[in-house]
PyMOL Python script that loads the backbone (N, CA, C, O; Angstrom):
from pymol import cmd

cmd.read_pdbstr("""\
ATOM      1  N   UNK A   1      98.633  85.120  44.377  1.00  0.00           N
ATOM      2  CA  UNK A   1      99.674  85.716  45.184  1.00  0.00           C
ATOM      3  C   UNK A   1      99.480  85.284  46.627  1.00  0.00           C
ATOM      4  O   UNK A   1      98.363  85.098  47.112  1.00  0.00           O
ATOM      5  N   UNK A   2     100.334  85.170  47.125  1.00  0.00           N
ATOM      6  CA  UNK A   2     100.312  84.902  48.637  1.00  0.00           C
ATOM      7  C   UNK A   2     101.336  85.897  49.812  1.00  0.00           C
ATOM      8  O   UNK A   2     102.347  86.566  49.595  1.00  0.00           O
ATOM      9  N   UNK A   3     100.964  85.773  50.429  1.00  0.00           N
ATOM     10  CA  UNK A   3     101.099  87.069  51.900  1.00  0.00           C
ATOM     11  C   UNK A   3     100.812  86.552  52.880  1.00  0.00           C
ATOM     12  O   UNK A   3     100.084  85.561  52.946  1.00  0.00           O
ATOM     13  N   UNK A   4     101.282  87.072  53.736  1.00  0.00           N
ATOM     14  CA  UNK A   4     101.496  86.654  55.234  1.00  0.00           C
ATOM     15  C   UNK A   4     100.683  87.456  56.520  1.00  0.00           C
ATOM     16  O   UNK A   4     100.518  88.608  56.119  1.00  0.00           O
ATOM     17  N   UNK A   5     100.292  87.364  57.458  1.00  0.00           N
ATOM     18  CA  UNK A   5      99.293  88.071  58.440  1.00  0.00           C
ATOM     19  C   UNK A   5     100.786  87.948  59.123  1.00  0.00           C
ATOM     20  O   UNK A   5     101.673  87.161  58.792  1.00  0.00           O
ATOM     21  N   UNK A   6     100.837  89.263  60.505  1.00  0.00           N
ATOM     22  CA  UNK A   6     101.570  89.690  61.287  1.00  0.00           C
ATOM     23  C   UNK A   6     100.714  88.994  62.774  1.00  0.00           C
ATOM     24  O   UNK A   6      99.627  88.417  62.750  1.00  0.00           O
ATOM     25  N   UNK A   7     101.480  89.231  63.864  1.00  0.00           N
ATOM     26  CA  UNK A   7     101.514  89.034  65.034  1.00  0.00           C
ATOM     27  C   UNK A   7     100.332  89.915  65.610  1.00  0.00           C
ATOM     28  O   UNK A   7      99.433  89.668  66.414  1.00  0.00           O
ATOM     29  N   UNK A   8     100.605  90.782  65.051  1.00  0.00           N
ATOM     30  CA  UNK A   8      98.965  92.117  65.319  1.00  0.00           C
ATOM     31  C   UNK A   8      98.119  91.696  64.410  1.00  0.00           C
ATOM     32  O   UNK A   8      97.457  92.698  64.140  1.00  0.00           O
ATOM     33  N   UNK A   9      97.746  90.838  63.785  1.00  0.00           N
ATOM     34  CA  UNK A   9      96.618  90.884  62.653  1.00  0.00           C
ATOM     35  C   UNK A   9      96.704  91.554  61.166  1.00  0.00           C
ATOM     36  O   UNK A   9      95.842  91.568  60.288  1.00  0.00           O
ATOM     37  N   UNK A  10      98.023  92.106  61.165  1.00  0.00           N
ATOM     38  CA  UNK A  10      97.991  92.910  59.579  1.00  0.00           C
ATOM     39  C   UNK A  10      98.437  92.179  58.757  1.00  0.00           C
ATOM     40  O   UNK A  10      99.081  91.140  58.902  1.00  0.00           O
ATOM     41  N   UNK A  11      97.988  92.891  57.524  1.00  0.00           N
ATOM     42  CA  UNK A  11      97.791  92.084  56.563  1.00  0.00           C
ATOM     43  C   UNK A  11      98.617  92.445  55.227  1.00  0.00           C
ATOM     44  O   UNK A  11      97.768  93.073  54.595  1.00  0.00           O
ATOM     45  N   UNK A  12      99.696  92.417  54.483  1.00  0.00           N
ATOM     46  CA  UNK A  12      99.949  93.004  53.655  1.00  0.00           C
ATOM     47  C   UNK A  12      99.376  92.783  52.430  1.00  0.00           C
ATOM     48  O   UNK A  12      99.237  91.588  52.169  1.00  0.00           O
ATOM     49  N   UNK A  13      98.925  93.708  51.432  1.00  0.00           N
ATOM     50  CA  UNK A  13      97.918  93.084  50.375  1.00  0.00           C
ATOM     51  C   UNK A  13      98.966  93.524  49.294  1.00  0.00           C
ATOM     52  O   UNK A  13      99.465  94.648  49.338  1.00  0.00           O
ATOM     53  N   UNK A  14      99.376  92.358  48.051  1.00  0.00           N
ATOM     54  CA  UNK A  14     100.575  93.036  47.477  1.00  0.00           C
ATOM     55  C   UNK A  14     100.547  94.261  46.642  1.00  0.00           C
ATOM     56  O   UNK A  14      99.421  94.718  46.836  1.00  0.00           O
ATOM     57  N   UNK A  15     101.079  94.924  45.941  1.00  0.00           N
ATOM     58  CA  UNK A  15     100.944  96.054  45.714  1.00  0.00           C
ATOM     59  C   UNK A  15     100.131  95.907  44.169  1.00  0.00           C
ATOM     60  O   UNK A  15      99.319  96.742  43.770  1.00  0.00           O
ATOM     61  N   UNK A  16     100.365  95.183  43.722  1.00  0.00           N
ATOM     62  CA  UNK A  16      99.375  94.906  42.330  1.00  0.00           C
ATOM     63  C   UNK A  16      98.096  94.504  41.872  1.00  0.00           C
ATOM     64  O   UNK A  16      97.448  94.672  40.839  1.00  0.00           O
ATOM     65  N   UNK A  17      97.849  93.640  43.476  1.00  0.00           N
ATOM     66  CA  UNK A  17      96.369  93.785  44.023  1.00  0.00           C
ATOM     67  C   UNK A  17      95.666  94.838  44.033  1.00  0.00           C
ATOM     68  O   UNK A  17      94.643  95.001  43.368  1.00  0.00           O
ATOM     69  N   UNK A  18      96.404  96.011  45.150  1.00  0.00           N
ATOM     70  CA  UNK A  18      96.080  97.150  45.801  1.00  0.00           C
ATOM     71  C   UNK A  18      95.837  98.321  44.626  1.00  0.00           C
ATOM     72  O   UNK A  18      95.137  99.301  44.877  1.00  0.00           O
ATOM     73  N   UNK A  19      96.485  98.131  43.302  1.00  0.00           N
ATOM     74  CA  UNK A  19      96.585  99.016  42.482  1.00  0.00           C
ATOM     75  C   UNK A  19      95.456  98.762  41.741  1.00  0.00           C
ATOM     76  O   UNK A  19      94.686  99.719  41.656  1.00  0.00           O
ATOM     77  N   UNK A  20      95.040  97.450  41.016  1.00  0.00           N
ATOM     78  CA  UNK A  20      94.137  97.085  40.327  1.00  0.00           C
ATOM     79  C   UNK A  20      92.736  97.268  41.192  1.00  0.00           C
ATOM     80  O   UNK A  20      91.787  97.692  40.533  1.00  0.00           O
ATOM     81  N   UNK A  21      92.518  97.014  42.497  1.00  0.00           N
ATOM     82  CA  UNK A  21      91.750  97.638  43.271  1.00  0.00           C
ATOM     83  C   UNK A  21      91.121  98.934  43.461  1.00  0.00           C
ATOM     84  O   UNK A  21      90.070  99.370  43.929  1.00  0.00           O
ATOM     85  N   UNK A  22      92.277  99.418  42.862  1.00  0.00           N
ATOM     86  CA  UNK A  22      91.922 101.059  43.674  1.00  0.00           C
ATOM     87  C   UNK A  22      92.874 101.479  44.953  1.00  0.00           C
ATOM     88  O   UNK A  22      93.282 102.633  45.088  1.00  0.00           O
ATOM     89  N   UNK A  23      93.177 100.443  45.855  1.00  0.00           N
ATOM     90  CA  UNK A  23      93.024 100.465  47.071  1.00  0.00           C
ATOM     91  C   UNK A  23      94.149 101.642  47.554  1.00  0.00           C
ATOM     92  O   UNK A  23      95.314 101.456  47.203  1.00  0.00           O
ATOM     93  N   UNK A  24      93.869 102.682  48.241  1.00  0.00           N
ATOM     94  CA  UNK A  24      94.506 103.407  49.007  1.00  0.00           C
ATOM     95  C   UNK A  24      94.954 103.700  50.425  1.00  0.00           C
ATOM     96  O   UNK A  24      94.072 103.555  51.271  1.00  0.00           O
ATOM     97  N   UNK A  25      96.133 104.079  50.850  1.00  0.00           N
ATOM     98  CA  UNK A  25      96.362 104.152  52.211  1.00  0.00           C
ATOM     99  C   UNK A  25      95.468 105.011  52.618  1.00  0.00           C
ATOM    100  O   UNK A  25      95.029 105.840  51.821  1.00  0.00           O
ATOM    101  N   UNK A  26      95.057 104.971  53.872  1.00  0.00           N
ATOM    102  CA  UNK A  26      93.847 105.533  54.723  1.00  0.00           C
ATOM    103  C   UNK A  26      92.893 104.940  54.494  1.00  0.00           C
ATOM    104  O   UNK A  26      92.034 104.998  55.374  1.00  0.00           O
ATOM    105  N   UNK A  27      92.571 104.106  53.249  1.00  0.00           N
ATOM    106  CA  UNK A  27      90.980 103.944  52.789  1.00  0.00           C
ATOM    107  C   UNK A  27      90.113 103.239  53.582  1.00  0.00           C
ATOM    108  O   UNK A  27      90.715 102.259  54.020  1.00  0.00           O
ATOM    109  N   UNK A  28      89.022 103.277  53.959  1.00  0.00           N
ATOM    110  CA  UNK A  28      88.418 103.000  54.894  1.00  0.00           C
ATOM    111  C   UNK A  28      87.916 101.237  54.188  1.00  0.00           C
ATOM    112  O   UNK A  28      87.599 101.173  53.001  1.00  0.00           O
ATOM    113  N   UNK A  29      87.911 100.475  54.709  1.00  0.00           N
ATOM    114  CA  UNK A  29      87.448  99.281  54.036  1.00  0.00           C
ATOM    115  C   UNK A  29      86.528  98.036  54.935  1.00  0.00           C
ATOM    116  O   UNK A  29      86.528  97.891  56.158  1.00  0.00           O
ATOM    117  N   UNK A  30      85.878  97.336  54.057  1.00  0.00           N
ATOM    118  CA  UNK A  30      84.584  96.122  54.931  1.00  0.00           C
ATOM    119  C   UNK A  30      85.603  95.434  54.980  1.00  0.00           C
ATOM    120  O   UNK A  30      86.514  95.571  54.164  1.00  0.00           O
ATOM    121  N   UNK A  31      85.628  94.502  56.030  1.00  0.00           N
ATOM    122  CA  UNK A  31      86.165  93.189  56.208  1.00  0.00           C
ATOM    123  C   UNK A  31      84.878  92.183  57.088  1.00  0.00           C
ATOM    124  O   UNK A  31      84.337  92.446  58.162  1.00  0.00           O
ATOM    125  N   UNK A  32      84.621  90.756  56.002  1.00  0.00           N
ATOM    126  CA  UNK A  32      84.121  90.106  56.874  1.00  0.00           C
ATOM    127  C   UNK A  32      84.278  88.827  56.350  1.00  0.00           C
ATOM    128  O   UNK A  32      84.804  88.588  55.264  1.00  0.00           O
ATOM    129  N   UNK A  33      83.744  87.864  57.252  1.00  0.00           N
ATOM    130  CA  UNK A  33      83.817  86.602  56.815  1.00  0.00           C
ATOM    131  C   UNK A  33      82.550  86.426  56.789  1.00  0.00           C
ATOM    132  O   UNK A  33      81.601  86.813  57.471  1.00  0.00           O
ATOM    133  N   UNK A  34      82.762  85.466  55.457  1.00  0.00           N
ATOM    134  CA  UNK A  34      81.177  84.511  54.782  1.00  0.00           C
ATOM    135  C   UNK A  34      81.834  83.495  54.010  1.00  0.00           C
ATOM    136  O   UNK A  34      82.847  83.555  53.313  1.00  0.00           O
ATOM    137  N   UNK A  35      80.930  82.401  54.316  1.00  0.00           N
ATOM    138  CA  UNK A  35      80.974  81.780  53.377  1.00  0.00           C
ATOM    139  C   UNK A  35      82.375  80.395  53.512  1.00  0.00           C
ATOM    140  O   UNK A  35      82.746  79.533  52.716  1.00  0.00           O
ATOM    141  N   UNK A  36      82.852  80.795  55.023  1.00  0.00           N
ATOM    142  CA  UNK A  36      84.301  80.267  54.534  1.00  0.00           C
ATOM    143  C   UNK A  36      85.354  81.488  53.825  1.00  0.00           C
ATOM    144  O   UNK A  36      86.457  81.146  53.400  1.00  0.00           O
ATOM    145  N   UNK A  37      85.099  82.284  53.782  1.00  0.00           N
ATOM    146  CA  UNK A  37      86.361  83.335  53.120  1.00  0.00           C
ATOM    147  C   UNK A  37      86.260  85.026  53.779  1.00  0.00           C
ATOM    148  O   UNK A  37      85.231  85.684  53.934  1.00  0.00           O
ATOM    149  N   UNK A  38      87.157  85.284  53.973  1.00  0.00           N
ATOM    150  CA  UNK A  38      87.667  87.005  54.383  1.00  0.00           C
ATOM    151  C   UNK A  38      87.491  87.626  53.085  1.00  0.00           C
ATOM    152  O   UNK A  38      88.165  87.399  52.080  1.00  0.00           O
ATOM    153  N   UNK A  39      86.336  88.583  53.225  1.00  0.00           N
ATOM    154  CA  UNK A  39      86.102  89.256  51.893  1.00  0.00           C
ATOM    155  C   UNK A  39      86.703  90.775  52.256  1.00  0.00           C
ATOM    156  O   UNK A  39      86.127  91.338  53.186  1.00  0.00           O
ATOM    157  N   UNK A  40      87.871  91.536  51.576  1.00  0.00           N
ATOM    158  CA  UNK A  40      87.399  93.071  51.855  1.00  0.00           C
ATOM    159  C   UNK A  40      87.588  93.678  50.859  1.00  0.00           C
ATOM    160  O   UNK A  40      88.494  93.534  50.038  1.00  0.00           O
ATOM    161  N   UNK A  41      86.285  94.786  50.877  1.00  0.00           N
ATOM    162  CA  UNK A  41      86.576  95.300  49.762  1.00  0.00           C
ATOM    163  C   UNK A  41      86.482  97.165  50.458  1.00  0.00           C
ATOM    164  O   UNK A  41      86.393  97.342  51.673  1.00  0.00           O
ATOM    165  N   UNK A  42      86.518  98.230  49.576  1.00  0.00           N
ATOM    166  CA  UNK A  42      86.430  99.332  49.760  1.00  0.00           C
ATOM    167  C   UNK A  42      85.211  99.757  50.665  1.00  0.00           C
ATOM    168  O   UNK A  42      84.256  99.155  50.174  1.00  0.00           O
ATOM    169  N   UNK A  43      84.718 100.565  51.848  1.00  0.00           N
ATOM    170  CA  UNK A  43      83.746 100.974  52.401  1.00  0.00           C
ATOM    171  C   UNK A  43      82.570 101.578  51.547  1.00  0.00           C
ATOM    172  O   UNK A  43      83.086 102.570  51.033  1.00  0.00           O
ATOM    173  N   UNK A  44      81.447 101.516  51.183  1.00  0.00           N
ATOM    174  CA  UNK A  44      80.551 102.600  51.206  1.00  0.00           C
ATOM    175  C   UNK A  44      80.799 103.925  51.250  1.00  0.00           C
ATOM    176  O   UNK A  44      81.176 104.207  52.387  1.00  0.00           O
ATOM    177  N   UNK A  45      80.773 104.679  50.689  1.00  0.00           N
ATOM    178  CA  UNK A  45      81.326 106.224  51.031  1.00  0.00           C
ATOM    179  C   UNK A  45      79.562 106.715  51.248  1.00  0.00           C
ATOM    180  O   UNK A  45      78.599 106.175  50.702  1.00  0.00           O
ATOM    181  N   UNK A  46      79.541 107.695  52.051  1.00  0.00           N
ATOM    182  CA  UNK A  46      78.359 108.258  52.643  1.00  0.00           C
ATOM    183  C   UNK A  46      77.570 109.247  51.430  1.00  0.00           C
ATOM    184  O   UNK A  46      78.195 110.177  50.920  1.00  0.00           O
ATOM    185  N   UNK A  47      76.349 108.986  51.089  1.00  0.00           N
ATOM    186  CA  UNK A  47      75.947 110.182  50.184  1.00  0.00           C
ATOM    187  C   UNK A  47      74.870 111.058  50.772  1.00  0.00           C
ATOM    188  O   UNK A  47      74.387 110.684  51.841  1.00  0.00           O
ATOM    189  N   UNK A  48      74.550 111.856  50.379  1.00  0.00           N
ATOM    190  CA  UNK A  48      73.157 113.058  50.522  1.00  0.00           C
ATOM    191  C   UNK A  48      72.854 112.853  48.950  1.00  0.00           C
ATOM    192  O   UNK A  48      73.424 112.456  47.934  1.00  0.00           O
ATOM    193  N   UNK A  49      71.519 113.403  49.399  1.00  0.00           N
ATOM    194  CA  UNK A  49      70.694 113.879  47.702  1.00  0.00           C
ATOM    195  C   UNK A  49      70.314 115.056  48.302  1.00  0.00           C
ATOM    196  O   UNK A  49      69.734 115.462  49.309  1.00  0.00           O
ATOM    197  N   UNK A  50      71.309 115.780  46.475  1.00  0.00           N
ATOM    198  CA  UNK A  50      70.935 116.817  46.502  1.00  0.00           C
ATOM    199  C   UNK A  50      70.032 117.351  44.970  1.00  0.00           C
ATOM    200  O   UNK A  50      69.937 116.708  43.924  1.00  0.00           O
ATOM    201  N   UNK A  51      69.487 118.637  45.262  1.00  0.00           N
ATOM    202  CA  UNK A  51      68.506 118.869  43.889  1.00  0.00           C
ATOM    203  C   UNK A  51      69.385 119.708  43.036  1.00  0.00           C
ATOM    204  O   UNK A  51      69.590 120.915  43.166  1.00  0.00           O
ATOM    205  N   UNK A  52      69.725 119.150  42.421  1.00  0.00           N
ATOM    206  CA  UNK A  52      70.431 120.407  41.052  1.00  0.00           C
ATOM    207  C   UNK A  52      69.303 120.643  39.987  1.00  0.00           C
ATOM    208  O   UNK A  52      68.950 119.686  39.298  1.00  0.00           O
ATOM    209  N   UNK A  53      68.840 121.624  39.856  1.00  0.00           N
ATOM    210  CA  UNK A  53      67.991 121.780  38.601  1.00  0.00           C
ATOM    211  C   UNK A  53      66.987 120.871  39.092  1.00  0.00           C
ATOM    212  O   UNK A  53      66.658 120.711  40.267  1.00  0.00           O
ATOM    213  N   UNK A  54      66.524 120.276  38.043  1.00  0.00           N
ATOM    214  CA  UNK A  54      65.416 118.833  37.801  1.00  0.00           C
ATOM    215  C   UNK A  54      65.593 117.764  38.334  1.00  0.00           C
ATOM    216  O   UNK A  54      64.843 116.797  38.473  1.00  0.00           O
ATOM    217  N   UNK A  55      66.815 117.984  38.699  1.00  0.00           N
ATOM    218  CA  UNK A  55      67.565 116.168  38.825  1.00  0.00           C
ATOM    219  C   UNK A  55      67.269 116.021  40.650  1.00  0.00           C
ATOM    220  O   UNK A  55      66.970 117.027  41.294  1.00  0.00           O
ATOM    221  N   UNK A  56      67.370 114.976  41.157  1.00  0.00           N
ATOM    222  CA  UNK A  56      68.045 114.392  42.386  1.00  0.00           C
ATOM    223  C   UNK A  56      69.845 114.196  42.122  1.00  0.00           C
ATOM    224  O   UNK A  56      69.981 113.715  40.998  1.00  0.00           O
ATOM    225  N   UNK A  57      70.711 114.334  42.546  1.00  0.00           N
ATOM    226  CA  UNK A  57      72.259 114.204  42.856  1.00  0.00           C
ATOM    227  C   UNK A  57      72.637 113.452  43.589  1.00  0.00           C
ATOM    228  O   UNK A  57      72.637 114.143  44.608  1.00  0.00           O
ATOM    229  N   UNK A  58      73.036 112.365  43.925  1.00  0.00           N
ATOM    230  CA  UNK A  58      73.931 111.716  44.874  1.00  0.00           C
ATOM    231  C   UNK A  58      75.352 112.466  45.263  1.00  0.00           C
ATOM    232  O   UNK A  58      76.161 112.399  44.337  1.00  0.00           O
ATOM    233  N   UNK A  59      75.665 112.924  46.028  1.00  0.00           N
ATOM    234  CA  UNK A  59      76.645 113.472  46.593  1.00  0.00           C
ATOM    235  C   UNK A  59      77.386 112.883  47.715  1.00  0.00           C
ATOM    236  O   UNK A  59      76.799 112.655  48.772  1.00  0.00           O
ATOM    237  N   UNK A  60      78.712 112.602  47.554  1.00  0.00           N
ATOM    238  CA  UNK A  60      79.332 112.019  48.378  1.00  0.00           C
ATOM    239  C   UNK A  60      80.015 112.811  49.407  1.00  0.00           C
ATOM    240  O   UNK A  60      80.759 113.735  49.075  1.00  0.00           O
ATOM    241  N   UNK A  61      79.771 112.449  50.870  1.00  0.00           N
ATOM    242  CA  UNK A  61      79.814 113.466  51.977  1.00  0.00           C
ATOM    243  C   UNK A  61      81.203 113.384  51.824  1.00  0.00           C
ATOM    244  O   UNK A  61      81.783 112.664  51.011  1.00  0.00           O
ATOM    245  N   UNK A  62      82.011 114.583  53.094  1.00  0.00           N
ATOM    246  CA  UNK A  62      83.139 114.158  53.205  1.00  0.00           C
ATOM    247  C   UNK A  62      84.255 114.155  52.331  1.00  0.00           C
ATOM    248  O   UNK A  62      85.289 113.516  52.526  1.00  0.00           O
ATOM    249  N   UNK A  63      84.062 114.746  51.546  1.00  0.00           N
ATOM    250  CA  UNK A  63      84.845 114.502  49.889  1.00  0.00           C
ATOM    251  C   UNK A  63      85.313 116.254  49.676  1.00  0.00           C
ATOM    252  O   UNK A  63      84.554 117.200  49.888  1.00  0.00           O
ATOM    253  N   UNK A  64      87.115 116.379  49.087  1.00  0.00           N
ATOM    254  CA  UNK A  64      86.796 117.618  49.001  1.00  0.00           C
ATOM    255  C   UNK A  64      87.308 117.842  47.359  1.00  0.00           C
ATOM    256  O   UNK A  64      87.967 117.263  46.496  1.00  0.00           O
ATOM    257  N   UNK A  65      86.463 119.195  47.585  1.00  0.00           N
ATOM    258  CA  UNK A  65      86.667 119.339  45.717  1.00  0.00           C
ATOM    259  C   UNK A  65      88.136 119.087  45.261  1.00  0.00           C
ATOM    260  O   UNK A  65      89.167 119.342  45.884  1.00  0.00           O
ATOM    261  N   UNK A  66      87.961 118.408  43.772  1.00  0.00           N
ATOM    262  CA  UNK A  66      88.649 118.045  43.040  1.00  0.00           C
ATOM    263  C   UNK A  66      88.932 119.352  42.031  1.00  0.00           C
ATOM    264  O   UNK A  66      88.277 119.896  41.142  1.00  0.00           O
ATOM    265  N   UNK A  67      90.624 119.636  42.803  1.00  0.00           N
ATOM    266  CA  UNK A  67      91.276 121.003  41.834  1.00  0.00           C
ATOM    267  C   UNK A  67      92.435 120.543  40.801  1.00  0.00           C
ATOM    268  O   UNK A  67      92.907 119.429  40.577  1.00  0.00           O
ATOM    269  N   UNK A  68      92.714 121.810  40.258  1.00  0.00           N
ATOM    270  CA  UNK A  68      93.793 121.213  39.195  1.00  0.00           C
ATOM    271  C   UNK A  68      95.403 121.010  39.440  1.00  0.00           C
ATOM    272  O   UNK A  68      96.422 120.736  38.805  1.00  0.00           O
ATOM    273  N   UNK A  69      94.872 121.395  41.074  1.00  0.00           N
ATOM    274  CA  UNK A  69      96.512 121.207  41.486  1.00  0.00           C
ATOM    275  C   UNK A  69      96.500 119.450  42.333  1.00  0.00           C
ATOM    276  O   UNK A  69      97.331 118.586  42.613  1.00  0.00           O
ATOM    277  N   UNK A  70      95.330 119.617  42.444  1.00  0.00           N
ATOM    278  CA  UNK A  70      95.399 118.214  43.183  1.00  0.00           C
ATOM    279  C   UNK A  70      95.160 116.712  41.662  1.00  0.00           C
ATOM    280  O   UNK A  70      94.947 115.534  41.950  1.00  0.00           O
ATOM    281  N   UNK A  71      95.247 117.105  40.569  1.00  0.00           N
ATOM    282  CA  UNK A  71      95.361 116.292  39.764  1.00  0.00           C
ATOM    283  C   UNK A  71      96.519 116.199  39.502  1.00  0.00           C
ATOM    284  O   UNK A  71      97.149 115.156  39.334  1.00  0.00           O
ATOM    285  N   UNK A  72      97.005 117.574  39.428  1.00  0.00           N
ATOM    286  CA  UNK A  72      98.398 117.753  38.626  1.00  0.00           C
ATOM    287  C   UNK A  72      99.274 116.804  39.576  1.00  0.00           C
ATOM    288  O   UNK A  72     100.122 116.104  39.023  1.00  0.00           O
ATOM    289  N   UNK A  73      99.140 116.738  40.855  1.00  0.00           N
ATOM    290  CA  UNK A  73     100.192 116.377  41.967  1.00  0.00           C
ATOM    291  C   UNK A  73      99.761 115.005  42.236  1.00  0.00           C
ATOM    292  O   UNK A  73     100.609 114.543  43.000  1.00  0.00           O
ATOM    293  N   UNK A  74      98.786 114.039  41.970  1.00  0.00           N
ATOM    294  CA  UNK A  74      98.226 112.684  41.535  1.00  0.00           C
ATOM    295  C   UNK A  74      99.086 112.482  40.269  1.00  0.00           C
ATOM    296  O   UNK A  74     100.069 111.746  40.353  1.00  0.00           O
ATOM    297  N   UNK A  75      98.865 112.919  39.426  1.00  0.00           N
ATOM    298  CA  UNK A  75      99.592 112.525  37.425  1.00  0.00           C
ATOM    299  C   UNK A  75     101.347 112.518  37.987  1.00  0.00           C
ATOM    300  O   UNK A  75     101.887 111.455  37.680  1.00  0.00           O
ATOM    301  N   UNK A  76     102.129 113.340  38.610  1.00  0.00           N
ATOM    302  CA  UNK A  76     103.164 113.691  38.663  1.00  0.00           C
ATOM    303  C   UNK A  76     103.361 112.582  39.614  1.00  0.00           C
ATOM    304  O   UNK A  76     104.292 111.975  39.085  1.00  0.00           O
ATOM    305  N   UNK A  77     103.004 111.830  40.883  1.00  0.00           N
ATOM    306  CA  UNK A  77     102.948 110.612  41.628  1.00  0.00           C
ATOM    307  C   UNK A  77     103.118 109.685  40.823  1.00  0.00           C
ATOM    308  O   UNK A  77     104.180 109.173  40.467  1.00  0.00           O
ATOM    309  N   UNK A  78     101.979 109.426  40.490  1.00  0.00           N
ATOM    310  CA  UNK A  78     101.847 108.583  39.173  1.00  0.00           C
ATOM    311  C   UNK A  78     103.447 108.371  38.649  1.00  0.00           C
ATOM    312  O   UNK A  78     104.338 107.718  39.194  1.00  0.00           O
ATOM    313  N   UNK A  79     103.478 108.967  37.702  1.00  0.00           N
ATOM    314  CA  UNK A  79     104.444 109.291  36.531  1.00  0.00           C
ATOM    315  C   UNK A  79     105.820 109.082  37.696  1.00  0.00           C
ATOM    316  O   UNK A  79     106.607 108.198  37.361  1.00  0.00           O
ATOM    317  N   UNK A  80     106.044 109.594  38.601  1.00  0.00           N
ATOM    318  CA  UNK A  80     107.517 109.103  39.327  1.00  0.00           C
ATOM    319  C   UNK A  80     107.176 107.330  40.080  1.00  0.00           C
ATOM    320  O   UNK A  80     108.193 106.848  40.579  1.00  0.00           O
ATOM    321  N   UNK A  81     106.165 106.610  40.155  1.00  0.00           N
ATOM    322  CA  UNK A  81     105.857 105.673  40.575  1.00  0.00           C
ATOM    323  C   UNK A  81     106.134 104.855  39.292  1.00  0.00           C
ATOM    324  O   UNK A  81     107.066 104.051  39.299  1.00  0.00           O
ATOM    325  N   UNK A  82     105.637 104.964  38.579  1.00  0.00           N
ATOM    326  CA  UNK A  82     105.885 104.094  36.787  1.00  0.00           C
ATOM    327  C   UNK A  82     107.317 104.305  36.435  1.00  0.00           C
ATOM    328  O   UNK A  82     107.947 103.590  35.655  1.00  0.00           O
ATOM    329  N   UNK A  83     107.823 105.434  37.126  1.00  0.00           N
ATOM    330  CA  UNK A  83     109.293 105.669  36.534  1.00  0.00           C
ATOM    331  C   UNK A  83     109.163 106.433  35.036  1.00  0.00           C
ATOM    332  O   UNK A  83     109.951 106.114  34.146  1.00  0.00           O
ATOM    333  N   UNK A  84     108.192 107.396  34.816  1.00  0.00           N
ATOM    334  CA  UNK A  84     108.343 108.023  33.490  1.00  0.00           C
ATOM    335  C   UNK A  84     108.847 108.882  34.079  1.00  0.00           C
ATOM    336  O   UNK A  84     109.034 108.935  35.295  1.00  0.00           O
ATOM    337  N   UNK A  85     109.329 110.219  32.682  1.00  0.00           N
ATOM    338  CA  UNK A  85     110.072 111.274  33.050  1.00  0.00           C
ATOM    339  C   UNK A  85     109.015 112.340  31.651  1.00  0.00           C
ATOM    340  O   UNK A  85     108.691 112.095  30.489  1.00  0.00           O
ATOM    341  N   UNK A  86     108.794 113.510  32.575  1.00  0.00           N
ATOM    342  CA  UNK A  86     108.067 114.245  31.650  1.00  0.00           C
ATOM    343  C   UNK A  86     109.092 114.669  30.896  1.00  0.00           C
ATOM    344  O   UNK A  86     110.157 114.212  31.310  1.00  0.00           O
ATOM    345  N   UNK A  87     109.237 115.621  29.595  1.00  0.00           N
ATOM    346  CA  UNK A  87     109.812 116.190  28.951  1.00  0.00           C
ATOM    347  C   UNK A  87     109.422 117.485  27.877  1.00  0.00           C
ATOM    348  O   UNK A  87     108.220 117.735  27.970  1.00  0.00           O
ATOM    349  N   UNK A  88     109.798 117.956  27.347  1.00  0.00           N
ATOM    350  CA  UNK A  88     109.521 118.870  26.194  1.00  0.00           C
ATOM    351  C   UNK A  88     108.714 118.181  24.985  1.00  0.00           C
ATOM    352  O   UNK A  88     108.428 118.835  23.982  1.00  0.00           O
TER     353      UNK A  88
END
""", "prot")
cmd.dss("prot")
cmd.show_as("cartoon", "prot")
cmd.util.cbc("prot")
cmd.orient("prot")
């Protein structure tokens, strides 16, 4: 696929890229050059260790709990983005 850089430096990444990626608006992301090439991919997200029980936890800072309204309202995005239609 090919895309074009703007007058400011932006970049549009096409949307089928961005999907197979992951990639989200806001998402914080690396950009660098090596090698001869502009690599970017998603940032590092920040963790703590924490002790649950026995274990060590990686916990990702910054992150807020995952509820069932905030899935429900992701699936329903979703589903009007694909163009499905829920039903009975």
């Amino acid at each position: 696929m090919k895309t074009t850089i703007d007058a400011a430096g932006r970049l549009v990444i096409p949307k089928e890229i961005r999907r197979q990626a992951g990639l989200q608006p806001g998402m914080p992301l690396d950009v660098r050059w090596q090698d001869g090439r502009i690599e970017i991919e998603p940032a590092a997200r920040p963790v703590r260790l924490e002790r649950r029980g026995r274990f060590l936890v990686a916990v990702a800072d910054g992150t807020d709990e995952l509820t069932t309204e905030i899935v429900e309202e992701t699936r329903e995005a979703l589903a009007r983005e694909r163009g499905a239609v829920d039903g009975p």
